[in-house]
C-alpha positions as CSV (number, residue, x, y, z in Angstrom):
1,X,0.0,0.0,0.0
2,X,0.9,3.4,-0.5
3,X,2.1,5.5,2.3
4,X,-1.0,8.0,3.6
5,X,-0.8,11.4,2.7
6,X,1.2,13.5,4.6
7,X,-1.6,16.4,5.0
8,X,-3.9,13.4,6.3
9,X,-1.5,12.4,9.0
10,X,-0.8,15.6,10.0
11,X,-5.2,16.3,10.1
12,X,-5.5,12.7,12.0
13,X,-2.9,14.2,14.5
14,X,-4.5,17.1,15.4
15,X,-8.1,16.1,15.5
16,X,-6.6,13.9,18.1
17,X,-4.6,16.3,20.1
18,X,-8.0,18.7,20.0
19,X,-9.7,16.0,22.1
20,X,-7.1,16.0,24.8
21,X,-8.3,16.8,27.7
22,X,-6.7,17.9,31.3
23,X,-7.7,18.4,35.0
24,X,-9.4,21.5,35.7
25,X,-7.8,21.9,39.2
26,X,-5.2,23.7,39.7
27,X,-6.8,25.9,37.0
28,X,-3.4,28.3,36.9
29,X,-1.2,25.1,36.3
30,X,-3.3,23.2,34.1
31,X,-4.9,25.8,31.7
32,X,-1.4,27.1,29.8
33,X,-1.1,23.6,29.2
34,X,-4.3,23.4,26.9
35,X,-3.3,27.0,25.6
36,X,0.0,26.0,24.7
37,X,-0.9,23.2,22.7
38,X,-3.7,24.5,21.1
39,X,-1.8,27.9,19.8
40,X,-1.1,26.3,16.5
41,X,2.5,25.8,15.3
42,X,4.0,23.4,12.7
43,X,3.9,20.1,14.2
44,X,7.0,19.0,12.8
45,X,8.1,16.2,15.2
46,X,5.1,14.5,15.2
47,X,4.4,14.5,11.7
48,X,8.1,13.0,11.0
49,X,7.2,10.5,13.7
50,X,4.2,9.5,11.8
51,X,5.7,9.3,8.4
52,X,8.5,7.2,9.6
53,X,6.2,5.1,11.1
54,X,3.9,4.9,7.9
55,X,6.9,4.6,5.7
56,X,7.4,0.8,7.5
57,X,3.6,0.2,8.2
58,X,0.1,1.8,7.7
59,X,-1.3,1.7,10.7
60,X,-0.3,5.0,12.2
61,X,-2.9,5.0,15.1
62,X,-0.5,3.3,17.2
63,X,2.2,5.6,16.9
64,X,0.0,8.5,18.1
65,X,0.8,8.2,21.9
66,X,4.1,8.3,20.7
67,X,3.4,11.4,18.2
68,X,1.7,13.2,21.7
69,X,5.0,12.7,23.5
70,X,7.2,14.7,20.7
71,X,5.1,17.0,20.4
72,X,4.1,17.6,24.7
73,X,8.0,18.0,24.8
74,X,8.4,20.4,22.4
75,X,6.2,22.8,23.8
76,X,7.5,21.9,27.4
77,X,10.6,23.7,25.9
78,X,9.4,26.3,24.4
79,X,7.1,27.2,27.7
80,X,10.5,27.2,29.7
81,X,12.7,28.9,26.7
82,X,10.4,32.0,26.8
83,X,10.2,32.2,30.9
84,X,14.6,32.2,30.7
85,X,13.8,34.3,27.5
86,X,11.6,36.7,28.8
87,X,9.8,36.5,26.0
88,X,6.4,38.3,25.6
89,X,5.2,36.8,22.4
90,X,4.9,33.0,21.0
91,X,3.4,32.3,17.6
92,X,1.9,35.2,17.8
93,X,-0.2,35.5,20.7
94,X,0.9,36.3,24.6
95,X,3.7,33.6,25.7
96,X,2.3,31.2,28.3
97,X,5.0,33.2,31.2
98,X,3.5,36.9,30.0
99,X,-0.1,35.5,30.1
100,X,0.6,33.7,33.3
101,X,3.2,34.3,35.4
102,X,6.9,32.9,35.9
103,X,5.7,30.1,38.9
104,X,2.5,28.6,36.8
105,X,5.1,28.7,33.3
106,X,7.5,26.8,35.2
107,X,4.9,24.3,37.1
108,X,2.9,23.8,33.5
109,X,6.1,23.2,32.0
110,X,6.9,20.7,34.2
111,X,3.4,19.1,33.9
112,X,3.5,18.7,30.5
113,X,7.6,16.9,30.6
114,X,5.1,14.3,33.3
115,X,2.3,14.4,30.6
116,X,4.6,13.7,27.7
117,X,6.0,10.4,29.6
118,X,2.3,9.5,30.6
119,X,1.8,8.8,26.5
120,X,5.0,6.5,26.5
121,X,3.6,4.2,29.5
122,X,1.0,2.7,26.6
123,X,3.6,1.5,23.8
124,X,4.2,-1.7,23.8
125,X,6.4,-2.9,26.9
126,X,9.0,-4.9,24.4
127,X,9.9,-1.9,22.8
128,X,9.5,0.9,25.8
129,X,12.9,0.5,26.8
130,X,14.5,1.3,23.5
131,X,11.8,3.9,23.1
132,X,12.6,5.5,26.6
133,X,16.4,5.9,26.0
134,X,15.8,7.7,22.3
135,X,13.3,9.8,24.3
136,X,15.6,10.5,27.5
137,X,18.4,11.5,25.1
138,X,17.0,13.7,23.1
139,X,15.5,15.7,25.8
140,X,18.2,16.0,27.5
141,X,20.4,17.2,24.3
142,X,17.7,20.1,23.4
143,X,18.5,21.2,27.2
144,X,22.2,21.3,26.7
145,X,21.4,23.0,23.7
146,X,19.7,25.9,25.4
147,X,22.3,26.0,27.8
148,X,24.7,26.7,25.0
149,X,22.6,29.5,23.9
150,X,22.2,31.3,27.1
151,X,26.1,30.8,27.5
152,X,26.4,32.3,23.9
153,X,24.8,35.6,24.9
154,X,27.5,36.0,27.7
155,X,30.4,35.2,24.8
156,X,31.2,38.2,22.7
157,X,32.8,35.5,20.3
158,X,31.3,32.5,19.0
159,X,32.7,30.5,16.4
160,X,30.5,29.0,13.2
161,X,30.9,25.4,14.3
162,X,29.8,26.3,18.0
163,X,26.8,28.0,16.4
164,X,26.0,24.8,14.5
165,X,26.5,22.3,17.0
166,X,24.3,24.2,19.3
167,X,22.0,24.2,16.7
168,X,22.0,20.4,16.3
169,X,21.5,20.0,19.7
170,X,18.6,22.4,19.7
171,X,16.5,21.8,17.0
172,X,18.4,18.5,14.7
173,X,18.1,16.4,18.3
174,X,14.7,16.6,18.2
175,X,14.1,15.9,14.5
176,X,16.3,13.2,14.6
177,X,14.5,11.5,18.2
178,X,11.1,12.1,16.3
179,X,11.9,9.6,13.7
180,X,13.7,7.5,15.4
181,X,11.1,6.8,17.6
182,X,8.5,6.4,14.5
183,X,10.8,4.2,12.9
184,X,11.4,1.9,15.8
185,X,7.7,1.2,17.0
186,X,7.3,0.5,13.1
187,X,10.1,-2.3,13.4
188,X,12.6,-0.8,10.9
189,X,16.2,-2.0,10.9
190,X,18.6,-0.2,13.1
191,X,20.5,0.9,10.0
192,X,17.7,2.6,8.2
193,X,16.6,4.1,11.9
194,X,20.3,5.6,11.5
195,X,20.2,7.3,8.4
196,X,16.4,8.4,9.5
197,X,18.7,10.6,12.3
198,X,20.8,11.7,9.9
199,X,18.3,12.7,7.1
200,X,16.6,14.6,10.2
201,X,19.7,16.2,11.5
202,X,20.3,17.5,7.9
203,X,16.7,18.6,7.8
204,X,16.8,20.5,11.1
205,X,20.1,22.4,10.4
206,X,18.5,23.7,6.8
207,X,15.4,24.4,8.6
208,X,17.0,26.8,10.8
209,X,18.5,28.1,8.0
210,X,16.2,28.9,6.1
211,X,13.9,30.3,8.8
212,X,16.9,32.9,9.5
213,X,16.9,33.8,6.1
214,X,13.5,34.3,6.3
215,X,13.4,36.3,9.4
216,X,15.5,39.2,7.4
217,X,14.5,38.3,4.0
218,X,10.9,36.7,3.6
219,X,7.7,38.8,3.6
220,X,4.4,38.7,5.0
221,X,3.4,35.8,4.7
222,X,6.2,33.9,6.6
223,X,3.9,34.5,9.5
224,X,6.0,36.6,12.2
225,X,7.4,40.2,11.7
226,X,10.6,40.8,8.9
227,X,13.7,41.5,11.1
228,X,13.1,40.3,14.3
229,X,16.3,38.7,14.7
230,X,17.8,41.7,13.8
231,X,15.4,43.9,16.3
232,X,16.5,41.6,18.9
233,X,20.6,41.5,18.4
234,X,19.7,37.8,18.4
235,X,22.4,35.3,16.9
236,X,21.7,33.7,13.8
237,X,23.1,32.0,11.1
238,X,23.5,35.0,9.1
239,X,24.9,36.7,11.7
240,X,27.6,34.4,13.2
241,X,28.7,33.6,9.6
242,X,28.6,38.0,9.2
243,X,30.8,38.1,12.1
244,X,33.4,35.8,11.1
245,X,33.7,37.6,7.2
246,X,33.6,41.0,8.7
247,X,36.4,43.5,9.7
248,X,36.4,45.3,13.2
249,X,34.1,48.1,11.8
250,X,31.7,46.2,9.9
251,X,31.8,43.4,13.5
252,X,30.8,46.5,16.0
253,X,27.8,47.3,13.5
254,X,26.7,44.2,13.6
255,X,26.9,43.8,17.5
256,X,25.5,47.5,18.2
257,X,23.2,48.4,15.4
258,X,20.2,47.3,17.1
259,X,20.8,48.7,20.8
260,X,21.7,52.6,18.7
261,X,18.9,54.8,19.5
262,X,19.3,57.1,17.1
263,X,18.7,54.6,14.3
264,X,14.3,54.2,13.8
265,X,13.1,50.7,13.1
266,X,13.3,50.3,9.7
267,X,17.3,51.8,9.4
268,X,18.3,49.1,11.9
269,X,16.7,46.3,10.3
270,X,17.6,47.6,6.8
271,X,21.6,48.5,7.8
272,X,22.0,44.7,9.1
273,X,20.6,43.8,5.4
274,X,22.4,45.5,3.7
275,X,25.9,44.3,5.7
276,X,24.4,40.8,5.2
277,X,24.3,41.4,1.4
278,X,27.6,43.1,1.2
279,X,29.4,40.1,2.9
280,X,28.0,37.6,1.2
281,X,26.4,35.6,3.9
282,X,22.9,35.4,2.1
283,X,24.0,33.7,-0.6
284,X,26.9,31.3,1.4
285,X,23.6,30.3,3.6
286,X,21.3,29.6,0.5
287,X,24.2,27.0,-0.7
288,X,24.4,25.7,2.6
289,X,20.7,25.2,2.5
290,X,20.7,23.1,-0.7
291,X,23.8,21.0,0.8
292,X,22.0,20.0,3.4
293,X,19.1,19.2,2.0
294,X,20.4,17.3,-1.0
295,X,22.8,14.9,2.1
296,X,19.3,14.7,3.7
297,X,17.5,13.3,1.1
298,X,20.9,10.8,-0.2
299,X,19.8,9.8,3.3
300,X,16.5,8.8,2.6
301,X,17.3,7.0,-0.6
302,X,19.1,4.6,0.6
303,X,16.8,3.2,3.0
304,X,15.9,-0.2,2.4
305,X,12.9,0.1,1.3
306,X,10.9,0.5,-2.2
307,X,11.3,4.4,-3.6
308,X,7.3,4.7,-3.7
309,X,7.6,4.3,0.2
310,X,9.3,7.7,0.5
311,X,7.1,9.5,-1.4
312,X,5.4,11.3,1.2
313,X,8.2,12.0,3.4
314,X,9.7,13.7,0.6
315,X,6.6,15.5,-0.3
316,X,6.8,17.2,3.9
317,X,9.9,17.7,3.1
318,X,9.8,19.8,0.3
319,X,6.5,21.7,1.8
320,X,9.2,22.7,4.8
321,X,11.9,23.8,2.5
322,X,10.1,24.6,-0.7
323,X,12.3,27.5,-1.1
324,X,15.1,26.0,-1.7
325,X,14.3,22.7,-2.1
């Protein structure tokens, strides 16, 4: 049989996180949990889950629990990113620590790590071991990651392959868990489960990269304001690799331009630009982004199974990246 339809799986997913439901007492701990989960976002980990479960067998129902658990995690990070953060904002709408407080953030936060493992106690006990330690590591990589990031704000150097590990760790971690764990409960070789985490580590790092890009260079309908980054003196891809190409002058602009308060909005956003242009990081992160995406998808072809079987994994794929893909 053919693998289902990506756009399905994601659909099945979320009709089934809508019925979730969770204990009404303590309201103020319980609450930003539902509003968390419900305030939209991509639901990338769980779709990979699912499509690396469906590319081994069809019926995906059984992976759900395990699709909850990605996805619970997730925003268990984001929740506690944004209270170390301070961040006001999260897809758009009031960040679970600005519409709560800092104590219910952290206490929801830590409800929903409890609530992702709660979905893990029903997969089947042969394989919950395995499943538990690709779990465990990968949420404890995406917290070194953020460590390295709040470390990085403190550094006033940072080197390219720093950025990118912390990156991995971060965001690629995650990916790579996500179909790890889809491809285990399906039964796949450990081989092919390998070069799932390396198609997904290859897929996170060009992700990020392209969302960077996109942050400067994308319009309206990317979904969040142009130059935020930028607004925010926040590193980046373009940025650390701006840094390393630029001379002491052009480095101090990059560091200062968005703290100068002489400089409205729209100069600061459009003076980082312009420095990204003239250094030629756009263009050195747009070949980066087709690297990585054409290792990811070597990756994926030499899994052993038939090409037909991939189909829809490299249809997501392309949705995510269809820029450069």
């Amino acid at each position: 049989m053919c693998p289902t339809p990506y756009n399905k799986l994601l659909e099945q997913f979320e009709r089934s996180l809508s019925l979730l439901s969770f204990p009404e007492d303590p309201q103020n701990m319980y609450s930003p949990i539902t509003y968390a989960l419900s305030a939209g976002g991509k639901r990338i980990r769980p779709t990979l889950l699912l499509l690396a479960y469906n590319i081994y067998r069809d019926d995906t129902e059984k992976a759900m629990g395990a699709a909850f658990a990605v996805e619970i995690l997730h925003n268990f990070t984001l929740v506690h990113d944004d209270i170390m953060d301070k961040a006001t904002l999260r897809r758009g709408l009031p960040s679970v620590v600005a519409k709560w407080n800092s104590n219910s953030a952290l206490l929801s936060g830590d409800a929903m790590l409890v609530t992702a493992y709660t979905f893990l106690e029903k997969i089947n006990p042969e394989m919950l071991p395995c499943i538990l330690s690709i779990f465990n590591q990968m949420a404890l990589k995406v917290c070194e990651g953020q460590q390295l990031d709040l470390d990085f704000e403190k550094r006033e150097k940072v080197t390219v392959v720093e950025f990118l590990r912390m990156t991995e760790l971060k965001t690629s971690f995650l990916l790579g868990g996500s179909v790890a764990m889809g491809a285990t409960l399906a039964g796949a070789q450990e081989d092919d489960i390998e070069k799932l985490r390396s198609f997904a580590s290859d897929l996170g790092i060009a992700f990020q990269m392209q969302d960077d890009l996109l942050d400067c260079f994308g319009d309206d309908s990317f979904g969040k304001k142009i130059g935020g980054d930028i607004l925010e003196g926040k590193m980046t891809f373009l940025k650390i690799n701006a840094i390393s190409r630029a001379n002491d002058e052009q480095r101090n602009i990059l560091r200062e331009t968005h703290l100068r308060k002489d400089l409205t909005t729209d100069e600061k956003i459009n003076t980082i630009k312009d420095l990204y242009v003239k250094l030629g990081v756009v263009s050195l992160i747009e070949n980066q982004i087709k690297i990585h995406i054409s290792r990811a998808i070597s990756y994926l072809d030499s899994l052993s199974v038939k090409k037909e079987k991939l189909d829809e994994l490299k249809s997501y794929t392309r949705s995510l990246l269809g820029r450069h893909f």
